[in-house]
N, C-alpha and C positions, 0 to 999 in steps of 0.2 A: 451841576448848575443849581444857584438856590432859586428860591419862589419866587423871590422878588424879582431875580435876575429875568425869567421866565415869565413875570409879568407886566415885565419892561418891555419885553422883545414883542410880547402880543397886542400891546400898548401901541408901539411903534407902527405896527403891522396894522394898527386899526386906523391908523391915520395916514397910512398911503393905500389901505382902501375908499377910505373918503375923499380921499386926493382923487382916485381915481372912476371913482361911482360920480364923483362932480362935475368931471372931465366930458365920462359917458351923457348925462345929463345936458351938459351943454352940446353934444351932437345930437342929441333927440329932440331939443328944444329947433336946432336947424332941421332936422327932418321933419317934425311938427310942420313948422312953417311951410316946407315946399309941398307936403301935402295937403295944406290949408287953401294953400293958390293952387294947385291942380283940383281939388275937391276929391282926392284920394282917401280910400277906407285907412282909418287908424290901427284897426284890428288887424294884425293879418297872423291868422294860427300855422300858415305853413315856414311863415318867415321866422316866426318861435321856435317852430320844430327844427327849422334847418340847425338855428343857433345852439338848440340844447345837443343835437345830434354830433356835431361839430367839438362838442367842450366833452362829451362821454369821449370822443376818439380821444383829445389830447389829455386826458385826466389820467395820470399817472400816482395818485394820492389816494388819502383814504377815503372822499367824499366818495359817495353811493348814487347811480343814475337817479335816486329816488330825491337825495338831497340833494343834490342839483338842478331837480324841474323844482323845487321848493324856494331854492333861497332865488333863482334866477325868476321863477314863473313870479315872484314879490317885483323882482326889479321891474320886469315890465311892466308890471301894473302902476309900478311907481312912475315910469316915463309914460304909457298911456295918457295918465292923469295931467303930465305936463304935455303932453302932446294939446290933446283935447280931452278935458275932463267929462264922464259917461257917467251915466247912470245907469246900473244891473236893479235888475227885479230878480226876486226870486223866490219860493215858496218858501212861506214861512212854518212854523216860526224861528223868531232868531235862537241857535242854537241847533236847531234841526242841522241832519247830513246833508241837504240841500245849500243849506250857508255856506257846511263844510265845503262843499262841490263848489260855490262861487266865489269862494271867499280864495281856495284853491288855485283859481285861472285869472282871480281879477284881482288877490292880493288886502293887504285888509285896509289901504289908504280911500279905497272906490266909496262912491257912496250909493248906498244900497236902500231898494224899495223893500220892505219886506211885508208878501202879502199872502191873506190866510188863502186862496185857491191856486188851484190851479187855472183856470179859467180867469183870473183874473191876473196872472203875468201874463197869460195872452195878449189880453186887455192892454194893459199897460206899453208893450212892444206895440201893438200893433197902435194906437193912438200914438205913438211919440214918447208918450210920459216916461217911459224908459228905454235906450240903445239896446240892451239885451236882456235878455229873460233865462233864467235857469231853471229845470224843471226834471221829475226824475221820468225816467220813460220804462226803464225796466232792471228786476233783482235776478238775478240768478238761482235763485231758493222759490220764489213768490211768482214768478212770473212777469209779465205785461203792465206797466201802469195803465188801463183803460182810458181812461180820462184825457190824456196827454197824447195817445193815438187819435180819439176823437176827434180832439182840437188842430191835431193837424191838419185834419182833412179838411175842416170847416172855415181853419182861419186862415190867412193868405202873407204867412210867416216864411222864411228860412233856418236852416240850422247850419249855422254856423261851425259845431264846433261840438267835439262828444266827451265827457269827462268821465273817467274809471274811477270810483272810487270803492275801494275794500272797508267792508262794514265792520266796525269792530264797538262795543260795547263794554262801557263799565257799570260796577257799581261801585254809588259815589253815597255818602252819608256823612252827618256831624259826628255822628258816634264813631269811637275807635274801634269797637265790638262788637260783634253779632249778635250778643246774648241781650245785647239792650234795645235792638230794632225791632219793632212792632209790625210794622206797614214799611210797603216796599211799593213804590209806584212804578208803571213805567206802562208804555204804549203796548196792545196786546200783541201785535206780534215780537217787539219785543221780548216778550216774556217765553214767545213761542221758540224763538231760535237762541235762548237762553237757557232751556230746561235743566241741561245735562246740571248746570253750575248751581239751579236752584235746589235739584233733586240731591245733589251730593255736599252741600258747601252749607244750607239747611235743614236738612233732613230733623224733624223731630221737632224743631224751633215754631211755638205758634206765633205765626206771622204771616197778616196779612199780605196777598196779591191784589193788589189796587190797579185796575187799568184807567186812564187817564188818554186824553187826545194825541198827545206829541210825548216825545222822550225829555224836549226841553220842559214841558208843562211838570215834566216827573220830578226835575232836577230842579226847579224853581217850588216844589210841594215841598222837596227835601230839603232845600239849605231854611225852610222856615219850622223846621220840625226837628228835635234832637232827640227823637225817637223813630225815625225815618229813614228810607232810603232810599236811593234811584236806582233803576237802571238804562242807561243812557250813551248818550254820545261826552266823548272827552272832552270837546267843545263848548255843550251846554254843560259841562260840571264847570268847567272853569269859568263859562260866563256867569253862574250863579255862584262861585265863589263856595263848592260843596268839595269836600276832600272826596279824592277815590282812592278808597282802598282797594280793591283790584281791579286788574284792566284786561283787558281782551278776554272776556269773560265767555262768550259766544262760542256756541256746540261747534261750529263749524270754521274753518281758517279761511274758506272757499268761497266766503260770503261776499259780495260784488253789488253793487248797484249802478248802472250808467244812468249818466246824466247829460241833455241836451242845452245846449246854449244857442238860443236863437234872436233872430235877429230881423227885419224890416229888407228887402230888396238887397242881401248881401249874398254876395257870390266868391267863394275861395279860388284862387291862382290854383290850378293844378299841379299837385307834390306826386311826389314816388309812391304814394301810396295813401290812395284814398277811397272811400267808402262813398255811397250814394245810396240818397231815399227815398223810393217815389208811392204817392198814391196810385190802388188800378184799381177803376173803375169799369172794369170788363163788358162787354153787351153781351148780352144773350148769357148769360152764366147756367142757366135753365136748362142749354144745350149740350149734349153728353161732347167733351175732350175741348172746353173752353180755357181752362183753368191749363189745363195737359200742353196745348199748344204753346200757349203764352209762355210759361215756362220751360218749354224746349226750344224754346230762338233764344233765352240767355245759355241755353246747354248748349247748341248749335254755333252760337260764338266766343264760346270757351271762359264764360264770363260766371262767376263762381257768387252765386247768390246765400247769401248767410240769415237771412229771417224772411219768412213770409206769414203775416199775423192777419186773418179774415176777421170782419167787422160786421153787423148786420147792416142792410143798405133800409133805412127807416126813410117814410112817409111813402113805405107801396105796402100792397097787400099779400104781397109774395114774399119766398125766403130769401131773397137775392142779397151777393155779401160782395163788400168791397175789399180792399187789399192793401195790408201798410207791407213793403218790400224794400228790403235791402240788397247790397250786393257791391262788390268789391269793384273799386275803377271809378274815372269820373265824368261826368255827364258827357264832355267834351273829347272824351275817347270815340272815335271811329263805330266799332261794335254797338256801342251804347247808344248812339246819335240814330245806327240805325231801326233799335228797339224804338225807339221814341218818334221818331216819323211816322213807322208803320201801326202805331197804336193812335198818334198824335194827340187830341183832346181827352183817351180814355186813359189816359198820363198826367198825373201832377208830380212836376219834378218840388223836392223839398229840400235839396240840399246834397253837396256834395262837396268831402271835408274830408281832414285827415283823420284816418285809421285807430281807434284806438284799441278798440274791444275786436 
């Protein structure tokens, strides 16, 4: 078959997908509506899950479960917007893996706060000024985001909803050549989970290591310098318009970062498989088998807890520490309902959502 012939047939093909992306469109425009007159949530991530779940079993082609939450997780974003158009906050800056992570669930038509804290897409969810907030909470390399545990405790938010995302890094420069790059920017850790590529791919070349706030701030230093370089996210190379010359540059494949999506007084439908996160606020923690107890009534009811992260308990004069805890299942399960009674007020439930990590 020749090229042309083959670029007729994909031609064809592109226009009984639009045929049919229009079709879709017009029943999401009717579903909008009937949940405009019920006052029904627009979001619903189990309802997503179910659908991409559904299209991996009948997927008998070459698309990848990967490329499939991609082109489908855009469509939704795209009927969202017709639904009821939302505003996401999310930590900036643009360019950052956190864009990447919202840009990911929400598609790139949403229109987006981008702001320099964290404590400030709190802010924004919790006033109104934005429907959902994205934020990172924790690396698999790094640890715990602090900040973003704090703020759960203090602010009176839900999570909606948890995004995986795999950390990958390039470096991106105007130069074609190594031998003419001078300075190399990029955020310090960064540079930290970058070693092995700087240690072997420069070795010998005098050239600055510049650390800089964000990875976008590297990559926005770089496309204004043709003696520079980034090391960055693929996202801020291409928003600053910086060639990368190599990609997945980073010591480790392993590298992860989850990210939270939260939201104002929202509650998920209970799926096949979900995860739940509560604050404990323990009494007497002072008292030898406080901590011991608590956690053997989720052992006792066969409930399979995956993080328990201690916080100092501030404005007392003692060492007393509160508790961000995880653990598989959803608030509304049996088991779960009874941990939560018998603790009752020493519980802040935060959320209780599909499974991803």
């Amino acid at each position: 078959m020749e090229l042309q012939d083959l670029r007729n047939r994909i031609d064809s093909l592109d226009d009984q997908l639009l045929s049919i992306l229009n079709e879709r469109m017009e029943l999401v425009k009717k579903v909008g509506d009937l949940k405009r007159s019920s006052q029904s949530i627009i979001y619903r991530p189990e309802r997503e899950k179910q659908i991409l779940d559904r299209l991996e079993k009948r997927n008998d082609g070459l698309l990848t479960r990967q490329a499939i939450d991609a082109i489908f997780f855009e469509i939704f974003a795209v009927s969202r917007n017709l639904e009821l158009p939302e505003r996401v906050a999310y930590l900036g800056p643009e360019g950052s893996f956190t864009h990447q992570a919202a840009e990911g669930r929400f598609g790139g038509m949403s229109e987006y706060l981008v702001l320099p804290t964290i404590h400030s897409v709190f802010e924004s969810v919790e006033t109104g000024r934005a429907k959902f907030g994205v934020v990172p909470i924790e690396n698999n390399q790094e640890g715990i985001v602090i900040e973003t545990v704090d703020f759960l405790r203090e602010k009176n938010l839900s999570i909606v909803a948890e995004v995986l995302l795999q950390v990958h890094f390039t470096f991106a420069s105007q130069s074609d050549s190594l031998k003419n790059i001078r300075r190399i920017y990029s955020k310090d850790i960064a540079f930290r989970q970058c070693g092995k590529f700087i240690s072997e791919y420069l070795e010998g070349m005098d050239i600055e290591l510049i650390p800089v706030e964000s990875t976008s701030k590297a990559a926005k230093m770089a496309a204004q310098e043709v003696d520079a370089a980034a090391i960055c996210s693929s996202i801020s190379a291409r928003l600053f318009g910086v060639p990368i010359l190599y990609d997945n540059i980073e010591d480790s494949d392993q590298n992860r970062t989850r990210f939270l999506i939260l939201a104002k007084d929202f509650v998920n439908i209970k799926s096949d498989d979900d995860k739940t996160t509560i604050i404990a606020n323990l009494p007497n923690t002072n008292r030898p088998g406080v901590l011991y107890e608590f956690l053997k009534d989720f052992n006792d009811r066969g409930i399979n807890l995956t993080k328990i992260e201690s916080r100092p308990l501030r404005g007392t004069s003692t060492f007393r520490a509160w508790f961000l805890v995880e653990f598989l299942g959803h608030v509304d399960d049996p088991p779960v309902q009874e941990i939560m009674h018998k603790y009752g007020s020493h519980l802040k439930w935060l959320g209780s959502y599909i499974r991803v990590s």
